[in-house]
Each structure stands twice: as C-alpha cells, then as structure tokens.
C-alpha positions in Angstrom: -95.6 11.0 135.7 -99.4 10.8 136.0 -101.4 7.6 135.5 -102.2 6.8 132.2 -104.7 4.6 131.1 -106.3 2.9 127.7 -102.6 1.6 126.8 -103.1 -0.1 123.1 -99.4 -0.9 122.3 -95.6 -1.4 123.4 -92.5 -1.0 122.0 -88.5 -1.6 122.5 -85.9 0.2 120.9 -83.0 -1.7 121.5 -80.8 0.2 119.3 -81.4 3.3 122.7 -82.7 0.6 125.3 -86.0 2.6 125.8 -89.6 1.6 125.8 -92.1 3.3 124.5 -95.9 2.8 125.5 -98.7 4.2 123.5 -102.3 5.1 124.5 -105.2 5.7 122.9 -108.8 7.1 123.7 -110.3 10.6 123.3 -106.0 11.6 123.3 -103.3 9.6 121.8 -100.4 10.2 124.0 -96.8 8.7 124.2 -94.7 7.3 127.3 -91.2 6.5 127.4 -89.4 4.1 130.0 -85.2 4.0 130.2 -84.4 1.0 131.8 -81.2 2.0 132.9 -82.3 5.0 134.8 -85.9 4.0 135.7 -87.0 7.1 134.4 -90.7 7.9 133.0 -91.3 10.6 130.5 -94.7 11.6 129.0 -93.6 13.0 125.4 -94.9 16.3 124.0 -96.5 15.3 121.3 -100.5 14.3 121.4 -103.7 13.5 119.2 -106.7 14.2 119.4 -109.2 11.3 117.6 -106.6 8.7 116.6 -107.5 5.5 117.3 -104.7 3.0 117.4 -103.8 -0.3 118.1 -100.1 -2.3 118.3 -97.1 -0.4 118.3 -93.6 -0.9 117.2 -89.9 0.5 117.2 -88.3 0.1 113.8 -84.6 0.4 113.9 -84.3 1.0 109.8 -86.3 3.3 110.0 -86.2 5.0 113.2 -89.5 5.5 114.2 -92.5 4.0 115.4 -95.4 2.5 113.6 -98.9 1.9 114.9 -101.8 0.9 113.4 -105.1 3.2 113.0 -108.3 0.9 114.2 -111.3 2.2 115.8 -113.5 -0.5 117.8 -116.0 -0.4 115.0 -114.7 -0.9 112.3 -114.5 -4.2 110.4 -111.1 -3.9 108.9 -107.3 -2.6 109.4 -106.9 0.0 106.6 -104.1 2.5 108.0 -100.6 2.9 109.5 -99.1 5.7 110.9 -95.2 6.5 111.3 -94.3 8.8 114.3 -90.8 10.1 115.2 -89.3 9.1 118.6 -90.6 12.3 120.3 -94.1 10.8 119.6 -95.1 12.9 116.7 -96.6 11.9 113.5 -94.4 11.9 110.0 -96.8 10.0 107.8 -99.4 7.9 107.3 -100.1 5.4 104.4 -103.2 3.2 103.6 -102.8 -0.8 103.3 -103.4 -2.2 100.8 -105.4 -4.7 100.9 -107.6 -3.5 103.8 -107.0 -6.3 106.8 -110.9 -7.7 108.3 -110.5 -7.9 111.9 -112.2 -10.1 114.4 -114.4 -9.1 116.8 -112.3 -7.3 120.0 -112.5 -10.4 122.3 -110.6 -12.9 119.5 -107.0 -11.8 121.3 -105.0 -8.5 120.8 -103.1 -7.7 117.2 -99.5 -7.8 117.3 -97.2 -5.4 115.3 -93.5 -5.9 114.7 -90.5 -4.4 113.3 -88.2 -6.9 110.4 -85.5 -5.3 108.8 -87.8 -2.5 106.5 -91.0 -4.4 106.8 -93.6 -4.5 109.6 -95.1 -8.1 110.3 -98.5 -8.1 111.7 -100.2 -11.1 113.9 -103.5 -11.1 114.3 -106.8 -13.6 115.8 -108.2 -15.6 113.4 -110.8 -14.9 111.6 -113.3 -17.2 109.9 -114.0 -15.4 106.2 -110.2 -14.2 106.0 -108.6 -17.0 107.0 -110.8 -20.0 105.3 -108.5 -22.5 103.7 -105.4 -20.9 104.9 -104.4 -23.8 107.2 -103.5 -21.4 110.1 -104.8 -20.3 113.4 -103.4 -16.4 113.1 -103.6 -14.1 110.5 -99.8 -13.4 109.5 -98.9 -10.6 107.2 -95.8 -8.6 106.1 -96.4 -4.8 105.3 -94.3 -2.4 103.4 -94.8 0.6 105.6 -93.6 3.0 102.5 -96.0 2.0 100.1 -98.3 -0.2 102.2 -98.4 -3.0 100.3 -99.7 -5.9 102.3 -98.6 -9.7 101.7 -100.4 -12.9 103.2 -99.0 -16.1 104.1 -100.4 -18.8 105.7 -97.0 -19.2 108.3 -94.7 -16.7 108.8 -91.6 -18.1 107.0 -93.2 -17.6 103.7 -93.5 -14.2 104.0 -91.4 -11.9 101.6 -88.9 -9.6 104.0 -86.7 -9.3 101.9 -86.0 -5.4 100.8 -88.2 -6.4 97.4 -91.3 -7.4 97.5 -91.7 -11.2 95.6 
C-alpha cells in the first residue's frame, strides 16, 4: 500500500469489521483496513476535485456518506453517498445550507443513526446564538437532505419520519 496523505475522514462498518479511510486533495481516494487480517487495500475508485470532509459507514443503507466542503467556503451545502468499493451513487443538497467555522474551531464529525446521518460540528458564533450549546448538532435525511437542528442531541428527530 503506498502512503497516503490529506486523510479527511474515518469509518467502521461493523456489520463486515472493516474500516474505511477517506482522503481528499487534488484526488479523492479510498482505503480499506480488515482488522482480522491486517490487510490494506487502496480501492479502485477515485475523484478528481471533490473536496470532502467526515466520513461515515451506514449499515441501513450500506454505503458511505461524506460530506462535500472546500476550505473556502462558508457553509456545508452537500453530501455524497458512495458504495463500499469507494464509488459515488449520489449526491443530495442540505437543506438548510450548514455555516461552518473557520478550519482551526475543531474537525466536523459525521455519523451513521438508524436512516439518518447526525452531524457534530465547532461552534459557531452567528449559528449557534441563543442555542445554549457549545457544538452545532444536527440530524440529516441523507435521501432528501433535509436538515434538523437541536440544541442537544436527544432532541433530534431519528426516527424514520421526520417530526
């Protein structure tokens, strides 16, 4: 396996007790790790230009999801799906856009619940005024991208229906 560098998320599938790692500069490219064998594998699939942060394994749907975020830009607005072999299946815009804090506020945090995605991010002054927390928590409907706010994560709607 060659070096890799720029990693920008991590995931475990426990359902098949792998991990995947993704990285992201000029080429998005995928790693998987099998604990049981120690085993490395660079997957096939590769983009060019597709910025990404956080990365997860969702066993309901089984795939990954990672979110699309360039350094410069002020807010979360996409989320890809890929397939376990690293390539990409879909892509839906959030709704609302997420701001982001600046890149030294702490890394965003993306994980699989049941059919949703929650998302953990920094705080962030404007977004978070009034909201009585220190992280931005969301839950995110990765079919429709529909994205719900709440101030700590046990009020956020899971369920299969959004509230």
């Amino acid at each position: 396996l060659e070096e890799f560098s720029w990693p920008k998320g991590l995931a475990f599938d426990a359902v098949n007790r792998r991990v995947y790692i993704v990285t992201s500069h000029v080429y998005t490219r995928f790693y998987v790790y099998d604990p049981g064998t120690s085993d490395w594998q660079r997957l096939a699939a590769e983009h060019r230009d597709l910025p990404l942060v956080a990365l997860t394994y969702s066993a309901a749907h089984d795939a990954l999801f990672a979110l699309a975020h360039s350094p410069s830009a002020a807010r979360l607005s996409t989320v890809h799906r890929f397939n376990t072999l690293g390539a990409l299946t879909g892509t839906v815009d959030l709704s609302p856009a997420i701001p982001v804090p600046d890149r030294d506020r702490g890394p965003i945090q993306l994980q699989a619940s049941g059919s949703w995605l929650v998302l953990i991010m920094p705080a962030h002054e404007q977004r978070d005024a009034g909201m009585g927390s220190a992280a931005g928590v969301f839950a995110v409907d990765p079919a429709t991208g529909t994205v719900f706010r709440a101030p700590r994560l046990q009020e956020l709607p899971l369920e299969n229906q959004p509230q």
